[in-house]
C-alpha positions as CSV (number, residue, x, y, z in Angstrom):
1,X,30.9,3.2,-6.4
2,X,28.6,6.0,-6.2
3,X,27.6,7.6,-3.2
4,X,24.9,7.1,-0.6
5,X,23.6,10.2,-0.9
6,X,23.0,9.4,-5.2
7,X,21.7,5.9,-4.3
8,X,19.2,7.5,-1.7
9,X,17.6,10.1,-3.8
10,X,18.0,7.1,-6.8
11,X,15.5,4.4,-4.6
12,X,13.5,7.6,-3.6
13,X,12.4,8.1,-7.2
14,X,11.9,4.3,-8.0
15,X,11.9,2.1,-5.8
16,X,7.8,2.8,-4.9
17,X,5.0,1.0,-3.4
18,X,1.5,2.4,-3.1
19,X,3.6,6.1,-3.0
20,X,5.8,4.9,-0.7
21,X,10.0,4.1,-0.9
22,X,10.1,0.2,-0.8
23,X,13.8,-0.4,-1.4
24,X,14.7,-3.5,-3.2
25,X,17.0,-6.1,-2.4
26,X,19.4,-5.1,-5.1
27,X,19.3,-1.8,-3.3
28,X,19.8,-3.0,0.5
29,X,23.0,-4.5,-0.8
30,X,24.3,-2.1,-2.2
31,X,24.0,0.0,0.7
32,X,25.3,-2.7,3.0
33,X,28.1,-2.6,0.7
34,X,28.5,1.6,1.0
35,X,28.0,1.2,4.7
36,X,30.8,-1.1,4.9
37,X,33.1,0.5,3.0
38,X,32.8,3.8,5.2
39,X,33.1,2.1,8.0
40,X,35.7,-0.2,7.3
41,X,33.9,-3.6,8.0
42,X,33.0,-6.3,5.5
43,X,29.8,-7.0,4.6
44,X,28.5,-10.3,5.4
45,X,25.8,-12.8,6.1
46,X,25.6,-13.3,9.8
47,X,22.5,-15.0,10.0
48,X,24.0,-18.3,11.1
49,X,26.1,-16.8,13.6
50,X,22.8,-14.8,15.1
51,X,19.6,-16.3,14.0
52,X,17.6,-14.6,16.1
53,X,19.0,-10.5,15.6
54,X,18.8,-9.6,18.8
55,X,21.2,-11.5,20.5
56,X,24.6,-10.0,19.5
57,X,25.3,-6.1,18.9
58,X,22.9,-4.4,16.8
59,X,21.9,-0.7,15.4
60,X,18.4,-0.1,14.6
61,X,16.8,2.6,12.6
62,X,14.1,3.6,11.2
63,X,12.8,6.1,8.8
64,X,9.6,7.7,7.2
65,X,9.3,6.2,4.2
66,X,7.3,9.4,2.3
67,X,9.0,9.8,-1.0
68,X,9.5,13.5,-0.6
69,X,12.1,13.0,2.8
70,X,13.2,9.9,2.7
71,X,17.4,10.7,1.2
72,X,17.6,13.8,3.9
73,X,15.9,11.7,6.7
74,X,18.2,8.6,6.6
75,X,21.5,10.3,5.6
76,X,22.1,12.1,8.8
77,X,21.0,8.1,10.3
78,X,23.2,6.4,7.7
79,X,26.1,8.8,9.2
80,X,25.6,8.3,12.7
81,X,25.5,4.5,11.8
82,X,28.8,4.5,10.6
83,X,30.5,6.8,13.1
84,X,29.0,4.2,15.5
85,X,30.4,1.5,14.0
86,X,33.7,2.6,13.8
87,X,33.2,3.6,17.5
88,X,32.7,0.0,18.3
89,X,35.6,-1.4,15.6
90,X,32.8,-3.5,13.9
91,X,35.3,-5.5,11.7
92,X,31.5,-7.4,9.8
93,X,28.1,-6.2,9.1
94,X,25.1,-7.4,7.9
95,X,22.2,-4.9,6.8
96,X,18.5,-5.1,6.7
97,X,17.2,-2.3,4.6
98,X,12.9,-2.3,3.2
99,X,9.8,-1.2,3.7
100,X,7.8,-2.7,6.8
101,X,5.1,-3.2,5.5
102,X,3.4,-6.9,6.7
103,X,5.5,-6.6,9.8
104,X,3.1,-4.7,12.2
105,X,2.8,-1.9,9.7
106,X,0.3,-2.4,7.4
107,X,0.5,1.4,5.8
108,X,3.8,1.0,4.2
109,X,5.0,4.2,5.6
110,X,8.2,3.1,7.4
111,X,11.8,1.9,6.1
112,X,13.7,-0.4,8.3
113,X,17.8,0.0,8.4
114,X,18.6,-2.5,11.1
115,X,22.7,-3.6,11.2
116,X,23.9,-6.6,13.4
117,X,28.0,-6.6,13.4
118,X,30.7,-8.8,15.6
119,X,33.6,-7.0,16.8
């Protein structure tokens, strides 16, 4: 498993859209599945348990999605997301990781990292 760090700077070089990082879904998993790992949760699909996302405990984050930033500007998040989520003994996450872009941001220049978890 490589790092986050390498998979970062690796979706910062290809993973584009009109100049801007636009990570796949190939990508958000397998940062859901780096995130986990570190944090010692299992990553899941907890749509059926929270439909809505805001209802049980969440982390929200995000980023500039400028090519040139993006790996420095989310690791220090990343971390911080993981520390929390040990904090809180998340035991299952589920992670939203993409571009905005068509949800209220119609530049393209933001990268959502949102995580819902149970305890």
């Amino acid at each position: 498993m490589r790092s986050i760090d390498a998979l970062l700077r690796d979706i910062a070089m290809t993973d584009l859209r009109d100049g801007y990082v636009a990570p796949n879904k190939a990508r958000a998993r397998e940062l859901g599945a780096l995130i986990a790992a570190k944090a010692a949760a299992e990553l899941c699909d907890l749509t059926e348990e929270d439909c809505a996302g805001k209802t049980g405990p969440h982390i929200v984050n995000q980023s500039a999605a400028a090519r040139e930033a993006f790996a420095a500007n989310l690791q220090h998040r990343i971390a911080n997301v993981i520390k929390t989520l040990r904090e809180r003994r998340a035991n299952r996450i589920d992670v939203a990781f993409h571009n905005t872009v068509c949800l209220g941001n119609e530049w393209g220049d933001q990268v959502l990292l949102a995580i819902r978890y149970t305890r």
